[in-house]
N, C-alpha and C positions, 0 to 999 in steps of 0.2 A: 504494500500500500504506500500511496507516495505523500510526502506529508504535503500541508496547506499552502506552504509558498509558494514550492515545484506548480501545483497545481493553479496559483492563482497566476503567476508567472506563465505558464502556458497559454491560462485564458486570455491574457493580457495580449501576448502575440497573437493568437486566433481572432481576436476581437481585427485590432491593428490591421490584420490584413483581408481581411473581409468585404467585398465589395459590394452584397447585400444590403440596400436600402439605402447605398450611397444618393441618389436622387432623393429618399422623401428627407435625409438629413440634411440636405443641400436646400431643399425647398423651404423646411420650416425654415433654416436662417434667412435666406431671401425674404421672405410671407412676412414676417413683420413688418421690415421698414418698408415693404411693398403698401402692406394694408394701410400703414401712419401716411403716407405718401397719398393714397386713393383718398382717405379720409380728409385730409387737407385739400387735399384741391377742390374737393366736395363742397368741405368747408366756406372754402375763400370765394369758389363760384356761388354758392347762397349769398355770402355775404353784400357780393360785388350787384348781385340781380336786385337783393332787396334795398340796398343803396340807390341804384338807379332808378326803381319804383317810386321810391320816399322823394329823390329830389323831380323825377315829373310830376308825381302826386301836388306836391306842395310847390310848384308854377304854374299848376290849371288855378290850383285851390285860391293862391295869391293872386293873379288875374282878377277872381272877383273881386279880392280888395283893391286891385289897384285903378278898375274901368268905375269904384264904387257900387256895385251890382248888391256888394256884400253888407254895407252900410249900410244902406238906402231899404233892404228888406226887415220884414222883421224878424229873419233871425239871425242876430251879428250878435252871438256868443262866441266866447271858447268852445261848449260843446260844439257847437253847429262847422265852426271852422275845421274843428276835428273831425266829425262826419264827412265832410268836403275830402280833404286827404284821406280817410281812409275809405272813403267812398272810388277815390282815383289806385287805389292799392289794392284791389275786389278781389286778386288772390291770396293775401292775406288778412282778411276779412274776422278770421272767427280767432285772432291776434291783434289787429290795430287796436283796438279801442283801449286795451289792459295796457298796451305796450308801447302806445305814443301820447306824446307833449309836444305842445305848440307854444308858441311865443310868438306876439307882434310887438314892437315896440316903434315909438316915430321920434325921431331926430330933429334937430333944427338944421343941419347940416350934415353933405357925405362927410365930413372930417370927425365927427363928432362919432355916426354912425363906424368908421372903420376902428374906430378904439373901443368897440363894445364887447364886451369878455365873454365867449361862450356860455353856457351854462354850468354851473360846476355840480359837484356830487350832492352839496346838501342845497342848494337853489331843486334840482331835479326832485331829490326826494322829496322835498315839502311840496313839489306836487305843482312848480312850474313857472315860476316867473310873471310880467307883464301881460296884458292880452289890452292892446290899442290899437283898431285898425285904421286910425286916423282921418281926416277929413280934407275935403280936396285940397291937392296941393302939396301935402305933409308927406315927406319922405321916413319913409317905412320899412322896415327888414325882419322880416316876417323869417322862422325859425321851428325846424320840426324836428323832434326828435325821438329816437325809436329804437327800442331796448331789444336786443336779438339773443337768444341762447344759443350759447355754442353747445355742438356737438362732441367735435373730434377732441379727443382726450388731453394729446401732444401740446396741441395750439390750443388750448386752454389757458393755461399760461403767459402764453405771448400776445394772443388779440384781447383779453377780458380786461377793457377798461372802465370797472365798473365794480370790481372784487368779489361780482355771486355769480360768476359763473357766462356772464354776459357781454356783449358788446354793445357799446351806445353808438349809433347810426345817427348822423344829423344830416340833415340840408337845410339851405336860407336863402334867401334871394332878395333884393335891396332894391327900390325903387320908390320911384316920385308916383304920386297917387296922380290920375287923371282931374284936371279941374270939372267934377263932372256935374259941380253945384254951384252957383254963387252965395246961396242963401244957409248953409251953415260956415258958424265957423273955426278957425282953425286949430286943432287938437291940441289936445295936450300932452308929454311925456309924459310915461311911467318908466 
């Protein structure tokens, strides 16, 4: 009988030169960074499609603020301007509502408007900021924003600027309102 090392020793060389199941050994080490790889691009295409949604959404939706359409009826809330943009976003529909924030605010001047500071993390959470969608005339910069969960596990990490998990998606668009009244007049900041 041969003792335990002889024997383990031998398996050890048998193992070594065995070319049985070389392929699925080869495959699982491939399959990972393959799958984190699939997973991201996945990822980054979501993220890039619902970005471009958010920022056409929110230039039909600001149109009506800017021709007055949106003033002039009677419903010029925040909800209503939210419905508008998620109304322009109809494939993520049964998501907008939980997962976006709007902001208008009006300026006296573009110089004034280009030093205006995103939104930040406890502005968001309180649940949003200004809503003035100004009156003819008033330059306006109107602000959507829109909370995304990430999927892929990897980029977790690297895209959640938000620290639950999540990416914050904005668009805004900056414009002089249409003189489309002479008889009100002109707005106030918030």
């Amino acid at each position: 009988m041969r003792s335990f090392p002889s024997r383990l020793i031998e398996f050890v060389t048998r193992f070594g030169r065995a070319e049985r199941g070389a392929t699925a050994v080869e495959f699982a080490l491939v399959s990972l960074p393959l799958i984190a790889l699939i997973l991201g691009t996945l990822e980054l295409a979501m993220i890039l499609l619902v970005v471009t949604s958010l920022e056409t959404a929110t230039e039909r939706a600001s149109r009506m603020i800017r021709t007055g359409e949106f003033q002039t009826s009677a419903a010029s809330t925040r909800a209503d301007f939210k419905a508008l943009v998620c109304g322009g976003m109809s494939w993520l529909s049964s998501q907008c509502n939980a997962n976006l924030t709007v902001t208008s605010q009006v300026f006296s001047d573009f110089g004034t408007l280009a030093g205006s500071p995103p939104m930040t993390g406890a502005t968001f959470v309180a649940g949003g900021g200004c809503f003035a969608p100004g009156n003819p005339t008033d330059i306006v910069l109107v602000r959507a924003y829109f909370t995304w969960p990430l999927f892929a596990p990897l980029l977790n990490t690297v895209l959640d600027n938000t620290g639950h998990g999540n990416r914050l998606l904005s668009a805004a668009t900056a414009f002089r309102n249409e003189p489309y009244s002479d008889a009100l007049p002109v707005g106030a900041a918030c």
